[in-house]
C-alpha positions in Angstrom: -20.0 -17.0 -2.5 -22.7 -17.1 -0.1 -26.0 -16.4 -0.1 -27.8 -13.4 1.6 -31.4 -14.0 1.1 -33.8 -10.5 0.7 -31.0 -7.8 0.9 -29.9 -9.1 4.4 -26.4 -7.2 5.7 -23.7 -8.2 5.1 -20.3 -7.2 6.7 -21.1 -4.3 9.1 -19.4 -0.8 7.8 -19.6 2.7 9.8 -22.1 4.7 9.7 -22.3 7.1 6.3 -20.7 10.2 6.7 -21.1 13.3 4.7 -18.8 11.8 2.1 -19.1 10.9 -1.1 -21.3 7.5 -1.7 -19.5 4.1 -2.8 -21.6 1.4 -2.5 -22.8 1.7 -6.1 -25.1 -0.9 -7.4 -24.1 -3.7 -4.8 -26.2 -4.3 -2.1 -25.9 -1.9 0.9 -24.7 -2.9 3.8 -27.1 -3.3 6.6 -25.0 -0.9 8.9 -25.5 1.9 6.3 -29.0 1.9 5.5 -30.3 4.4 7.9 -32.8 6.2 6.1 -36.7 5.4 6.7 -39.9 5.9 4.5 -40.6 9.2 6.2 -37.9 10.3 3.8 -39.9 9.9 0.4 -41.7 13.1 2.4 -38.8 14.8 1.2 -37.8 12.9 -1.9 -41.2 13.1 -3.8 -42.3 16.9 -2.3 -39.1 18.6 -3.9 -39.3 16.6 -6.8 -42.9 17.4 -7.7 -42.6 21.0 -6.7 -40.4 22.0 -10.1 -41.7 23.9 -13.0 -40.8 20.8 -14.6 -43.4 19.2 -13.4 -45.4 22.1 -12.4 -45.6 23.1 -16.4 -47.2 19.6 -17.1 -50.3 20.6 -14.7 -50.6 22.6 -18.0 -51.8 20.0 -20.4 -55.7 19.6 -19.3 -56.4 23.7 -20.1 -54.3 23.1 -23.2 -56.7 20.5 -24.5 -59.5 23.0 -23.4 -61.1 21.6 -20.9 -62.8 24.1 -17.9 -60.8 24.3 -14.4 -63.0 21.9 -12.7 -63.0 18.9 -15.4 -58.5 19.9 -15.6 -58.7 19.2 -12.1 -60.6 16.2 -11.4 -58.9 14.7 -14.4 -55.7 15.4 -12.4 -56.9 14.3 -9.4 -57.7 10.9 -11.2 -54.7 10.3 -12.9 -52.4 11.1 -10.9 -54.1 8.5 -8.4 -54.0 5.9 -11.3 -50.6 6.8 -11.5 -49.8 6.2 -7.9 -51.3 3.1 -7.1 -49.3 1.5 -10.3 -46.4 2.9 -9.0 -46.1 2.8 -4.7 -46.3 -1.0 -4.8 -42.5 -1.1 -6.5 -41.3 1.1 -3.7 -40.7 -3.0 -1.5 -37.9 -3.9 -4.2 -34.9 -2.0 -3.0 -36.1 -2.6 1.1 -36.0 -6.3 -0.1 -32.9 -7.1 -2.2 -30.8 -4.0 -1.0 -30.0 -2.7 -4.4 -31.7 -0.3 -7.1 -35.2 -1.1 -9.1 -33.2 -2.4 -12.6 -30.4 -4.5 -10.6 -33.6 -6.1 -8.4 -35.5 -6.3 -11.7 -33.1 -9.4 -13.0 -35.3 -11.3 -10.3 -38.1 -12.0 -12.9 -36.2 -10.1 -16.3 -33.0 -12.9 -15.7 -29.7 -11.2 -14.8 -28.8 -10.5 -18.1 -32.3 -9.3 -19.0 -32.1 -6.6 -16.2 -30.7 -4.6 -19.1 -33.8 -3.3 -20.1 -34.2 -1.7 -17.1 -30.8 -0.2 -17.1 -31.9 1.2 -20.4 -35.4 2.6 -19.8 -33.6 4.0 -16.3 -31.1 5.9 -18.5 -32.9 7.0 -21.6 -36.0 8.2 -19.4 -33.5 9.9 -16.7 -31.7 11.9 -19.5 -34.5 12.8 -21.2 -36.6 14.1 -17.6 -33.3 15.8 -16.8 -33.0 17.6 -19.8 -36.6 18.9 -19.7 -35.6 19.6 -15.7 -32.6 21.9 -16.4 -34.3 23.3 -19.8 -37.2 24.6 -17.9 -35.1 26.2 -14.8 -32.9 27.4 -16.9 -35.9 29.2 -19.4 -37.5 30.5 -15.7 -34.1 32.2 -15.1 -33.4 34.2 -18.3 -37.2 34.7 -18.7 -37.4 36.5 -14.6 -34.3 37.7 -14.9 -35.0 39.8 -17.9 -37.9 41.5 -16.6 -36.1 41.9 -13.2 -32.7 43.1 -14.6 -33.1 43.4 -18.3 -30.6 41.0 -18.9 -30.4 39.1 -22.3 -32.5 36.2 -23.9 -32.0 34.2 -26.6 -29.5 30.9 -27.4 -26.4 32.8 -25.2 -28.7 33.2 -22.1 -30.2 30.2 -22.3 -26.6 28.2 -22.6 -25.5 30.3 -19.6 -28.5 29.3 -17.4 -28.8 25.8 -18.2 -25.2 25.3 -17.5 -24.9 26.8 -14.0 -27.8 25.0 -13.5 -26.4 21.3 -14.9 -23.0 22.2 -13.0 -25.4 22.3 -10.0 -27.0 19.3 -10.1 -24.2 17.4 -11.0 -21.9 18.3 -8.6 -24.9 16.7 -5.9 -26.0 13.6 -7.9 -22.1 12.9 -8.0 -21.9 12.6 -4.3 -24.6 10.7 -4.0 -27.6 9.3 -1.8 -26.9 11.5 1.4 -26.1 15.1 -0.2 -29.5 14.1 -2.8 -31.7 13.6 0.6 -30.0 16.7 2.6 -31.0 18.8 -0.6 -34.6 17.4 -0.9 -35.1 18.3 2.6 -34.4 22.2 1.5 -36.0 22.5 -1.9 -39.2 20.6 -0.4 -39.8 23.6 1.5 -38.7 26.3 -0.5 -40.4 24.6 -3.3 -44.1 24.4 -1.6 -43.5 28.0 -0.1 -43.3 29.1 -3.8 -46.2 27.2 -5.0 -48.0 28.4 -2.6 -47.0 32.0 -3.1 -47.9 31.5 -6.6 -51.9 30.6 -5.8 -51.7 33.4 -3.1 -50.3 36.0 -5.4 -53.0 35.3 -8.4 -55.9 34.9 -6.1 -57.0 37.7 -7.0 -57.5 36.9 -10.9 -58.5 33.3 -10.3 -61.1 32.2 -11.5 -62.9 28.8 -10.7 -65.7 29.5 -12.9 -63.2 29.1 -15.8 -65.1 27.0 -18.7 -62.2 26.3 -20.9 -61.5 26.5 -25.2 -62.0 24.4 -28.0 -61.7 20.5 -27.2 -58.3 18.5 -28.5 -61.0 15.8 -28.7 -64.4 14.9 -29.9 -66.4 15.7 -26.7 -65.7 16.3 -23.0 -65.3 12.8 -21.6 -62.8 12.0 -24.4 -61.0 15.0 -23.8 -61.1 14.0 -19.8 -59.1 11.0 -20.5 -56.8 12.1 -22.5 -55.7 14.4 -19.6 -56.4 12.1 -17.0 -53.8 9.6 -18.7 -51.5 12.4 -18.8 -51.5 13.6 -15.5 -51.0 9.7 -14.9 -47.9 9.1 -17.0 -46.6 11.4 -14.2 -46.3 9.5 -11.1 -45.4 6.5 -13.3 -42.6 8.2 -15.1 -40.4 7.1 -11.0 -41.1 3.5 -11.7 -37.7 2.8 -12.0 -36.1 5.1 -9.5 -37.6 4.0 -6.1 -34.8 1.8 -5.4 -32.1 4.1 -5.6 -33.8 4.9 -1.9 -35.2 2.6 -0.6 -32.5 0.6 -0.4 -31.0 2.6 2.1 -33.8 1.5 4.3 -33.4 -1.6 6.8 -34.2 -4.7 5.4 -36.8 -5.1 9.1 -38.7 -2.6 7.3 -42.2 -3.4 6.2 -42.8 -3.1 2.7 -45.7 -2.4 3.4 -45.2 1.0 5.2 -42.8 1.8 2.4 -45.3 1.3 -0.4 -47.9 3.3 1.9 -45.3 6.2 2.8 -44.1 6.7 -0.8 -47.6 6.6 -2.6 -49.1 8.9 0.0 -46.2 11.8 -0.7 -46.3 11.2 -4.3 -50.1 11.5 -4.6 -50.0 14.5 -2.5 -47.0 16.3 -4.2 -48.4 15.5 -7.8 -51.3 16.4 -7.2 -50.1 20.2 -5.6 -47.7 20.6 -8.6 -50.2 19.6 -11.1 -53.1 21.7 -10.2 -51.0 24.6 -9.7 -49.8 24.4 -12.8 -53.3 24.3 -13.8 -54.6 27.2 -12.0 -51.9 29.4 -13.2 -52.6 28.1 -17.0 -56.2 29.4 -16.8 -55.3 33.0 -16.3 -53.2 33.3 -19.5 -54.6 34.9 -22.3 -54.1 32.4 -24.8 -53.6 28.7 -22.9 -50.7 27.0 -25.1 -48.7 30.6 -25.2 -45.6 29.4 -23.4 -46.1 28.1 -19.8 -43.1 30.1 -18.5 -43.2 33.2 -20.0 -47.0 33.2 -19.2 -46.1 32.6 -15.4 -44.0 35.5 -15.8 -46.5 37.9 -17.0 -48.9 37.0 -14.5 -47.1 37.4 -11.3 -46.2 40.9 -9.5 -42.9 41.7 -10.3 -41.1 41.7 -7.1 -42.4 37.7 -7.0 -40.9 37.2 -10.3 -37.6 37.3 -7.5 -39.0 33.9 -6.4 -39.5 32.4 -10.0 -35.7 33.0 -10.6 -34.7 31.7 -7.2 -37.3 28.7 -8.0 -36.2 28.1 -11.2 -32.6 27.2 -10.1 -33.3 25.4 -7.0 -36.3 23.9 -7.7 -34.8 22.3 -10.3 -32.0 20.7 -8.6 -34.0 17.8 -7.2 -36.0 16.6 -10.0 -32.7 16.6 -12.3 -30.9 15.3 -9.4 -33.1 12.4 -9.1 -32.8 12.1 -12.4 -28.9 12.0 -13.3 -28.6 10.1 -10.4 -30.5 7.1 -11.0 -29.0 7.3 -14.8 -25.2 6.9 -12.9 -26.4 4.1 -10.4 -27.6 2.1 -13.7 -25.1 2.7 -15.8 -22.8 1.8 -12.8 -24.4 -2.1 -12.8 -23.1 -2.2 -16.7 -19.7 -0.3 -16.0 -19.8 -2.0 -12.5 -15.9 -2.4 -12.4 -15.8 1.6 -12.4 -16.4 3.5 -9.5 -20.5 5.5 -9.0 -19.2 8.3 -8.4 -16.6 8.3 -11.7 -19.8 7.0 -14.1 -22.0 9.5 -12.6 -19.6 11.9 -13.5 -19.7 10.9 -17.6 -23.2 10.5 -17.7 -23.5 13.9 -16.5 -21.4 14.8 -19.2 -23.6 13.1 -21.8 -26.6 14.4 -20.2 -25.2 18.2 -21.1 -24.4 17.4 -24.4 -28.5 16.0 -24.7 -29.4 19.2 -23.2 -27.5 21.4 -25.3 -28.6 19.6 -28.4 -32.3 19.4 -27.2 -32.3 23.2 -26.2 -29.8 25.3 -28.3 -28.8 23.5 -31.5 -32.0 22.1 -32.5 -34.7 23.5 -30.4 -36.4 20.5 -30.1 -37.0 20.1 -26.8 -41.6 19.5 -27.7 -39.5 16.6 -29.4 -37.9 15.8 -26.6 -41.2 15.9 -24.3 -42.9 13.6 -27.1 -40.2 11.3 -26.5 -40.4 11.4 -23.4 -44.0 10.4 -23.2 -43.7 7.4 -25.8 -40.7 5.8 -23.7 -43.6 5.8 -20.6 -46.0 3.5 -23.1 -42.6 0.9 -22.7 -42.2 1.7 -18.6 -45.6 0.8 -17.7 -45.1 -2.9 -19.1 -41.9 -3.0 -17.5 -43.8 -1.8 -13.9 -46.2 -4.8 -14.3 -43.9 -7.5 -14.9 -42.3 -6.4 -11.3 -45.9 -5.3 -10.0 -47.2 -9.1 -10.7 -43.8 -10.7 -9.7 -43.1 -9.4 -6.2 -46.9 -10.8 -5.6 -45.6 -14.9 -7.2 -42.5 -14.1 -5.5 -43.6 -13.3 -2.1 -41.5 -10.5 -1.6 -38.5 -13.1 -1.7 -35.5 -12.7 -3.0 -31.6 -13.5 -3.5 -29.4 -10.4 -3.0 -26.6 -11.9 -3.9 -27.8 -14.0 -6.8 -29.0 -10.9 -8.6 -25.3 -10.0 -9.3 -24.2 -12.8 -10.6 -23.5 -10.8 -13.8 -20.3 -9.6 -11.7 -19.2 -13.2 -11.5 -19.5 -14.6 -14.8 -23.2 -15.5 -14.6 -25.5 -18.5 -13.4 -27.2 -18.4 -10.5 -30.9 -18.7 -9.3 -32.3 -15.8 -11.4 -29.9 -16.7 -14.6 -33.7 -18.9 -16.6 -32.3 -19.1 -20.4 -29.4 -17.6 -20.9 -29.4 -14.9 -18.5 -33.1 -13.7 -20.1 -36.5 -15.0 -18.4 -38.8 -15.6 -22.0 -42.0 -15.3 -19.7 -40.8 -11.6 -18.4 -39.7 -10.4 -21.8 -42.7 -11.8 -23.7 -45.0 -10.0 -21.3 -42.8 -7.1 -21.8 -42.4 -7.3 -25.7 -46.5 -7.5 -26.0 -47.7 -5.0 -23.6 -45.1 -3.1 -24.9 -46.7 -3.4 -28.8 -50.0 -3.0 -27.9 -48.7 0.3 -26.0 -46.7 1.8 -29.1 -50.2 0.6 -31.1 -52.0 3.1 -28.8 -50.0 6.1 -29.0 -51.4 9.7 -29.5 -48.8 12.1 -29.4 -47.3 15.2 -31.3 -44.5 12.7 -32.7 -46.6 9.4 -33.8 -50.3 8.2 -34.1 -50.7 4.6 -33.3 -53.8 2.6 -35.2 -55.3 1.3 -31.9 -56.4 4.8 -31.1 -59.3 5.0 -33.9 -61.0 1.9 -31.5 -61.0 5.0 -28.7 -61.7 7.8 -31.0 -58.2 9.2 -30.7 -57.6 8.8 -26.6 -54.6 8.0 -25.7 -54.4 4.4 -23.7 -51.6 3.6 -24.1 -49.9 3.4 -20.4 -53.1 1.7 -19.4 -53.5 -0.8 -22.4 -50.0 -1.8 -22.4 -49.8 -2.4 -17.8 -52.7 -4.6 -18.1 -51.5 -6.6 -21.5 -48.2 -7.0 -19.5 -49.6 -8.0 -16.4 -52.2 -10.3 -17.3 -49.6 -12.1 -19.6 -47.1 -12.5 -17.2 -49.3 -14.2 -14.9 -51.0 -16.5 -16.9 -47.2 -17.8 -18.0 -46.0 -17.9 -14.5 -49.1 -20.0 -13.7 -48.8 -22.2 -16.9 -45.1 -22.2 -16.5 -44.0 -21.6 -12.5 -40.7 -19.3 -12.1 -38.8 -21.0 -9.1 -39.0 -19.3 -5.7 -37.0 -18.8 -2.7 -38.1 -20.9 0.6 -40.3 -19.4 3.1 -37.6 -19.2 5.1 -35.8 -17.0 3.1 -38.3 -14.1 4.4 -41.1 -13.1 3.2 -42.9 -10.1 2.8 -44.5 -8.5 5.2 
């Protein structure tokens, strides 16, 4: 087999059509990857503008601080966030393939498993929160539009069109994902900013907030602004399913600039709008959705249902997309599209569990939010390896688990000790500094109960790493091999 160094082409195929994707988890071919960075304008914009995300914008009025603290925390965070995360955006550009496949460049080939895992748990659990929410803004609007029915029925009947939706696009793949962004980016921003046009009127900046969740301001501050963090961060692992439908001439460079600058902007729209909307309710933490709903004029409570369904289509799009293409590099002798299709399957029997059988989808959230503390020391490892690695990398020798191993990125048996060490302690001292509805760690009576554990556990992770790829040098590609530019 030969070698095709930094996700260089490799036999020229015709140019993708409105059919369904097949490429899967192999490199794509150089013919086929026609999409540009301008696209994560679309990508990140329609993602972002869901009450998914939306809802989480939430969280700093929640913990009772006054609008303008809730939004410079957001603005904060979410920056945080997004420098952490843009750099990762060069992987897929480079090696042609997605972020937990490219990942067995410093994890080891067999050690890319843990991104395939993170990818999957995270995606399910994002999705389910995705369709959950839609699905509540649905039955919730439609109820005070048309009178129709709540409860467990309604819910199941919403969440399901809504699923059905969504997986029908994330089974086609890359092109229908990017033709739908393009929509719901849009429609999505038109809504949000309906919503801030709509409740003008009652807004109002002045806001001072409630009671603290926290011992004074600044502690409450950075509790919120590690929140609105976790949010950008929470992609780390999906990048690649895009960018590697960009030519491999492209500078990383621009790619890293064009996909922090629409994530920074679109988090930080969704966020504060969510925000905004949370300070008019009567009681903060009274459900987000139904509070929404009270506030807004009733013929706009037409655009919440509307938004509900659509706007969720992306983010849980994304979601169950990514989940297929990593799935696909364990299952990689079955089809995308035919292991998309059975995670989707799995991902409605999470969501009916989460939602209607045990109504635990707070749980869910909490979850949700712990797995992150284990994604940031993941990011790092990649963060501080692209930098050793010079951006260099073997396409080919990343799927080596296809031919029965070995190969340049194979270290000790298929696992790279200095990547999972790194990983294993940032990902301790994370879990140590937990403050959540579901677990307390220790570390967080050193910080007076603030949460820092995304923080704490991408800087354990990345300093480690280092230090043993200084002490003990991972082997690199040639210069001419291409570097990064």
């Amino acid at each position: 087999m030969t070698t095709t160094p930094t996700g260089a082409a490799s036999t020229a195929a015709p140019p993708r059509a409105a059919t369904a994707e097949h490429d899967g988890v192999a490199p794509v071919p150089e013919a086929e990857r026609t999409s540009s960075p301008a696209d994560f304008g679309w990508i990140w914009p329609s993602a972002q503008f869901s009450f998914g995300t939306v809802v989480l914008g939430a969280l700093p009025v929640v913990f009772g601080l006054g609008w303008w603290a809730s939004a410079s925390a957001i603005a904060v965070g979410v920056a945080v966030g997004t420098a952490l995360l843009a750099p990762l955006a060069r992987f897929g550009v480079r090696t042609g393939t997605n972020d937990p496949v490219s990942s067995g460049a410093h994890f080891g080939v067999r050690g890319r498993v843990v991104g395939n895992v993170l990818t999957v748990v995270t995606a399910l659990g994002f999705f389910a929160i995705a369709v959950w929410t839609g699905g509540t803004a649905v039955m919730v609007a439609g109820h005070r539009l048309l009178s129709t029915p709540t409860g467990p029925g309604a819910l199941t009947v919403a969440m399901f069109v809504t699923a059905a939706a969504v997986a029908l696009v994330a089974v086609r793949g890359h092109e229908a994902l990017v033709r739908t962004y393009r929509i719901t980016a849009v429609t999505g921003g038109a809504v949000l900013l309906g919503t801030l046009l709509v409740l003008a009127p009652k807004f109002d900046p002045g806001y001072g907030g409630g009671p603290l969740a926290l011992d004074g301001v600044l502690h409450t501050w950075l509790l919120a602004a590690t929140a609105s963090a976790t949010v950008p961060l929470s992609y780390a692992t999906f990048q690649g399913d895009y960018t590697r439908f960009m030519p491999s001439s492209t500078r990383p460079g621009r790619v890293a600039r064009a996909s922090g600058v629409a994530m920074f902007l679109s988090s930080l729209a969704a966020l504060l709008t969510g925000a905004y909307v949370t300070t008019l309710f009567p009681v903060p933490d009274e459900p987000w959705l139904q509070g929404l709903t009270d506030a807004v004029p009733g013929w706009f409570a037409v655009a919440v249902v509307l938004f509900g369904f659509a706007g969720t289509l992306p983010q849980a799009g994304l979601c169950l997309y990514a989940a297929g293409l990593s799935a696909n590099s364990v299952f990689w002798r079955s089809s995308r599209a035919a292991v998309t299709t059975v995670v989707a399957l799995l991902a409605g029997a999470v969501l009916y569990l989460g939602a209607v059988v045990y109504d635990a989808m707070d749980a869910m959230s909490a979850f949700v939010t712990l797995l992150l503390t284990v994604v940031a020391p993941w990011a790092a490892v990649l963060f501080v390896g692209y930098g050793l690695h010079r951006g260099r990398y073997d396409a080919e020798a990343l799927r080596s688990f296809t031919t029965g191993g070995g190969g340049r990125y194979w270290y000790v048996r298929g696992v790279n000790p200095r990547a999972a060490g790194a990983f294993a302690a940032g990902s301790l001292v994370g879990i140590l500094w937990v403050n959540n509805p579901l677990y307390v760690g220790p570390l967080t009576d050193l910080t007076d109960g603030v949460d820092l554990s995304l923080p704490a556990s991408f800087t354990v992770a990345a300093a480690l790493y280092g230090v043993l790829c200084r002490v003990w040098p991972e082997p690199l590609l040639p210069p001419t091999a291409g570097a990064a530019r």
